[in-house]
N, C-alpha and C positions, 0 to 999 in steps of 0.2 A: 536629864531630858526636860524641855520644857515644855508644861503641858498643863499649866493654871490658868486661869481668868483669861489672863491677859494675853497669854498665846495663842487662845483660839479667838479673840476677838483681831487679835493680828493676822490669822488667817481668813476671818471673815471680813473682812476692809475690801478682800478686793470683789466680793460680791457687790461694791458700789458702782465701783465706774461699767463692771462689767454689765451690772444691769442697765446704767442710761444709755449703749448703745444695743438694747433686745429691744424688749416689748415697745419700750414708747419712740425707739426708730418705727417700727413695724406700723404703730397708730401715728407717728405724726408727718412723715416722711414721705409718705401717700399722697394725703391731704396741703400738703406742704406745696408741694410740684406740682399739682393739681391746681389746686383754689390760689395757691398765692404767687406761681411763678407762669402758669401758664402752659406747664407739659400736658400731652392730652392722657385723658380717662385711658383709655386701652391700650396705648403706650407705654404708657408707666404700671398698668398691669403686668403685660406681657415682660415687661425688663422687672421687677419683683419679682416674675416666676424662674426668669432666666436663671436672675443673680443667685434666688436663693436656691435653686436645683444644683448651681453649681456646685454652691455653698453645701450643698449636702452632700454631694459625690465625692467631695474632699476629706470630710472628714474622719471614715474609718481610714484613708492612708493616713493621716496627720494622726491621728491614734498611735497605729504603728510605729511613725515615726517619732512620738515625742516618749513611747516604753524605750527605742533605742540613746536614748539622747545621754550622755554621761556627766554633760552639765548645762545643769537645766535654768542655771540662772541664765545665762546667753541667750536661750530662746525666749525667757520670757521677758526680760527686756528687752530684744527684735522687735519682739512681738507687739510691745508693751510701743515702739518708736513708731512702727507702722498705722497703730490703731488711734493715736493722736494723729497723722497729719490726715488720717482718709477720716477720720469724724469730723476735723476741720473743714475739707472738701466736700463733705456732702454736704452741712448747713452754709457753707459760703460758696456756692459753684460761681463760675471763673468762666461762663458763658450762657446764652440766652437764645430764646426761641426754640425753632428744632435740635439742634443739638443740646439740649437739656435733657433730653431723655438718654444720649450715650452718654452724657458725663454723668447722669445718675447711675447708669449701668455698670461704670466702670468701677465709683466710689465703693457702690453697694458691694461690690467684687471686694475689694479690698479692706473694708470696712469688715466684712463678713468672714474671710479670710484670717484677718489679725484677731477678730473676737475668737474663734475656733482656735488659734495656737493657744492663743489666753486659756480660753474655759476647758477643753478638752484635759491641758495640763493640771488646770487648778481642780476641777474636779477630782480629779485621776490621785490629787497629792492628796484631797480629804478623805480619800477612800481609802488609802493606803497609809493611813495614820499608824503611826508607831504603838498605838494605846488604840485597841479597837473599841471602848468603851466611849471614848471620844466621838463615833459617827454623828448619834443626834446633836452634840452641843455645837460640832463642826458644825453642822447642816444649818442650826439654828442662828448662828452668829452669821454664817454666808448669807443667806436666806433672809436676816433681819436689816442687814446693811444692804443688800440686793435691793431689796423693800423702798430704803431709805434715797435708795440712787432711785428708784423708778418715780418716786414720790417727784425729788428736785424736778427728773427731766420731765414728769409730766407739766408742773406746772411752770418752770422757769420759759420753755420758749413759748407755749400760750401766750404769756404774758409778756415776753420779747416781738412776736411776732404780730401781735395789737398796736405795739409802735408805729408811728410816721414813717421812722427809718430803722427797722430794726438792728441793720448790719452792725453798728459798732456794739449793739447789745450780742448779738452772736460771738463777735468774736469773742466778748469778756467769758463767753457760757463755755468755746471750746477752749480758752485758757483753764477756766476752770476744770473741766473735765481732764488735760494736760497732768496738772497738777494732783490734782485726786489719782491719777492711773500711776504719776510715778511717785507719788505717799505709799500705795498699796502694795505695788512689786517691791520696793524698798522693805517692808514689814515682813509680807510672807517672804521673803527669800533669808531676814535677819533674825526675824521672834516667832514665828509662825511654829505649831508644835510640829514635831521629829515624824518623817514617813519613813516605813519603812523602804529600800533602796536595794535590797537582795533579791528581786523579782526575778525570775529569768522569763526572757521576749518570747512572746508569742511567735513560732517560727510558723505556723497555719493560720489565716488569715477569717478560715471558717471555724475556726478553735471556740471563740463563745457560745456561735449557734448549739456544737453541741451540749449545750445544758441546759439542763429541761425547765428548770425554775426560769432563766434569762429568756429561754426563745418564748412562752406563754406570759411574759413580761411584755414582749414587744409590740401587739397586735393596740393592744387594751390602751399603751402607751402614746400609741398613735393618733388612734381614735382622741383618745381625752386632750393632747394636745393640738389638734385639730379643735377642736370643740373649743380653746382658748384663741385661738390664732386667728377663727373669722371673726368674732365679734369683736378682736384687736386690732385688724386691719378695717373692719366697717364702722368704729364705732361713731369718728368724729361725723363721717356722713351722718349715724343715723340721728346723734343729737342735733347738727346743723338744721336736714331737711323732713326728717320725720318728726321731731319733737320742736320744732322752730325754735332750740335752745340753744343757740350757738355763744352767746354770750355765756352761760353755764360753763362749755366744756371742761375748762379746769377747774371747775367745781369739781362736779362729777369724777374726771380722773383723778382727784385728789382726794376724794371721798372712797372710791376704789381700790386706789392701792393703799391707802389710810384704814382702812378696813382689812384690808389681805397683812397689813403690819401687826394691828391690834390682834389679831388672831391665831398667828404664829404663836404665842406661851399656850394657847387651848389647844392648839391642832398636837404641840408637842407634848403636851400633859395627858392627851387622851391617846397616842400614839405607846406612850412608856406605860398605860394603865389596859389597852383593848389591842394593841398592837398596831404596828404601821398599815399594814393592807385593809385591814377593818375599818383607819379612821379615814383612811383613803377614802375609801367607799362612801363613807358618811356625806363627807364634804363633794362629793360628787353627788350626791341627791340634793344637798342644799345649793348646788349650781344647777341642778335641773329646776328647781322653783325657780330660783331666780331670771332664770331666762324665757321660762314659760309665763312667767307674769310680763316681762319686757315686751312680748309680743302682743300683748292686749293695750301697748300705749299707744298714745299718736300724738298731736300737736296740743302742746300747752301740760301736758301729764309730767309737767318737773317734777313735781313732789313723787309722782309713783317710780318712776327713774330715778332718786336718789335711793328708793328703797331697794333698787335693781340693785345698786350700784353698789352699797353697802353689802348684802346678801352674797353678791357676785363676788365682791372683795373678800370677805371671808372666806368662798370657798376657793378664792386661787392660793391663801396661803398654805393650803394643805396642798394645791398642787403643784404648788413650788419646792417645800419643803421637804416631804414624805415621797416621792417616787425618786429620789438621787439617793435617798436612804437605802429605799428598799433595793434598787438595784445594789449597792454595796453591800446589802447582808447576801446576796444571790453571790457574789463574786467569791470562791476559792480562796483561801489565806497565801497559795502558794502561785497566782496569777498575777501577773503584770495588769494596774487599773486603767490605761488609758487605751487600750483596744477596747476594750467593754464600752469606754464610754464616747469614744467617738461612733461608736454604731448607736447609741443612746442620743446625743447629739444628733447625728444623722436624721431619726425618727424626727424632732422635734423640726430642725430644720424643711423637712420634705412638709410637715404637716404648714410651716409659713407660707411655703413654695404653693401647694395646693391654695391656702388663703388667697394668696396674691391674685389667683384666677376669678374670684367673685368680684374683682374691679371691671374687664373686661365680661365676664357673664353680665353685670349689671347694666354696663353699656345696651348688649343686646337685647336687654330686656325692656330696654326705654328711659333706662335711669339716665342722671345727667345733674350731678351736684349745683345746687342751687334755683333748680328750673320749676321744683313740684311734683316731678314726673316719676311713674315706675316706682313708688313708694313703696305698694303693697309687695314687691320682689325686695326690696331692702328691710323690710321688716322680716321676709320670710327669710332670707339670708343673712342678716344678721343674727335671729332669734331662733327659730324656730329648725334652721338646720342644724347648731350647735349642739340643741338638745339631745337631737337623731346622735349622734356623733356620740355625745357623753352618754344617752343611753348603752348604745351599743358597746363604749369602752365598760361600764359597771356592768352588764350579765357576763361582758368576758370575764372580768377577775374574781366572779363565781367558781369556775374551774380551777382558781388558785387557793391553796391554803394556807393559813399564817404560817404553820410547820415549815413546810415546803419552801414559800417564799424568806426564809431565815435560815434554811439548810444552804 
């Protein structure tokens, strides 16, 4: 069985590609259709809530269906064909004006769709590692190359999309991304270490819920990715017209997820020494500083915005890392992992879904990217609701105990 060095870092390869179609879709994809193609403000909200509701409703079936699957390399190269040509299609749309808004809706569909066979699967395989000792290093190689793909996509189309013309610079990005997605299924499906493959299928579909560690896992889940999801979808707004730093952006997001990289070896050294739910917790109070400072900036506050940015980076790599753990020490030795974690998926999903609706809230409220207006609602939505949010997720997981959550 292979299960050194180098096999979990074969597993972790495909946290790259999988991550430049998440978060920094979520931050640039908005702003993208918005400020540089001309879809409108609450259009392209309402089609983000759409897509990604859909995108949630799907994914405890596709759980289901990928614990039945007997061979699972087929799916995940499908999978793997489909999420290349719709990443393609979202950054190069194939029409203009109004109908930009249903070719985004559609991509998004699809885009969202192929990530969900990917992630549900791959998840599902590092949790069900042949060598349960393996969870944290899994998580950490996935999670470190996740890191490393969020890094490229934040700053490669910033800096593509500054171009004259950017289009032939796009295409080179989605060849790239092409490329990397079938490096990575190649790897896990050839050196990736051994899962175990004896599960027997979830034949109740409400089978998770009952267990008491997983359903007191899910509320606190929500809330904290929520808490990550608006200030993801608001953030280019709020650098652009709250901070008048629009020239910064790929700073800032590369100082962000540059930060949430450098901090993965501490989040996982104080996870094996205080336990996972405790460093959890940790790293969620140092995201409530840093977002409670974010709301005291306004225009020209670079410097206290890098310190945001930094602070905040730090603590997303504990919540990237440590809740896909914890939910796998929750999960049975003798359960199938990809029901468990398409309802996991799900959570996170609905929490983007919900995000998407602060575009068109913002509208109502007088905002209007570029104009000066409705600022004071953009600070309080980007900052200051997030808090609420991550509050409310850490007094939840007060009611959880380390014991409990690793039974």
């Amino acid at each position: 069985m292979n299960t050194g060095k180098a096999a979990y870092a074969a597993y972790g390869l495909m946290g790259l590609p999988l991550a430049m179609v998440a978060l920094p879709v979520y931050v640039q994809i908005p702003h993208y259709y918005t400020s540089q193609l001309g879809a409108s403000l609450e259009g392209t909200g309402v089609v983000l809530f759409a897509a990604r509701l859909l995108d949630t409703c799907q994914d405890p079936w596709l759980g289901r269906v990928i614990d039945r699957q007997t061979r699972l390399t087929r799916w995940l190269v499908l999978a793997a064909m489909l999420m290349v040509l719709a990443f393609a299609g979202l950054w190069l749309p194939q029409v203009s004006g109004a109908a930009l808004v249903g070719w985004l809706g559609v991509m998004l569909a699809l885009v969202y769709t192929a990530h969900s066979m990917l992630n549900i699967a791959y998840l599902g395989w590092g949790a069900s590692l042949a060598d349960p000792a393996g969870l944290l290093r899994a998580a950490a190689w996935r999670e470190l190359a996740g890191l490393v793909g969020v890094v490229v996509a934040s700053l490669l189309p910033v800096w593509l999309l500054a171009r004259p013309n950017p289009v032939p610079g796009l295409v080179w990005y989605c060849s790239l991304f092409g490329v990397l997605l079938a490096t990575a299924v190649w790897l896990l499906i050839r050196h990736a270490p051994g899962r175990v493959a004896s599960r027997t299928v979830i034949a109740d579909r409400w089978q998770p819920f009952r267990l008491p560690g997983f359903r007191r896992l899910l509320l606190p889940y929500l809330l904290n990715a929520l808490s990550v999801a608006i200030p993801a979808t608001l953030a280019l707004y709020f650098i652009d017209d709250r901070l008048q730093g629009a020239a910064w952006s790929g700073v800032f997001l590369g100082c962000y997820f540059a930060a949430a990289m450098a901090g993965l070896p501490l989040w996982l050294a104080l996870a094996r020494r205080w336990g996972t739910l405790c460093t959890w917790r940790l790293g969620m109070l140092l995201a409530l500083l840093a977002f409670c400072g974010a709301s005291w900036l306004g225009a020209g506050d670079l410097v206290g915005y890098g310190m945001v940015c930094v602070a905040a980076g730090l603590a997303l790599g504990a919540d990237l890392v440590l809740p896909p753990v914890l939910l796998a020490q929750t999960i049975p030795a003798n359960q199938p992992t990809a029901a468990f974690y398409g309802i996991w998926t799900l959570l996170g999903k609905l929490a983007l879904a919900l995000a998407g609706l602060t575009l068109p809230l913002l509208g109502a409220l007088g905002y209007q990217p570029g104009l000066g207006q409705g600022l004071a609602a953009l600070s309080i939505l980007y900052a200051i609701v997030p808090c609420v949010c991550k509050l409310g997720a850490l007094l939840l997981l007060r009611r959880i105990s380390e014991p409990e959550a690793l039974s």
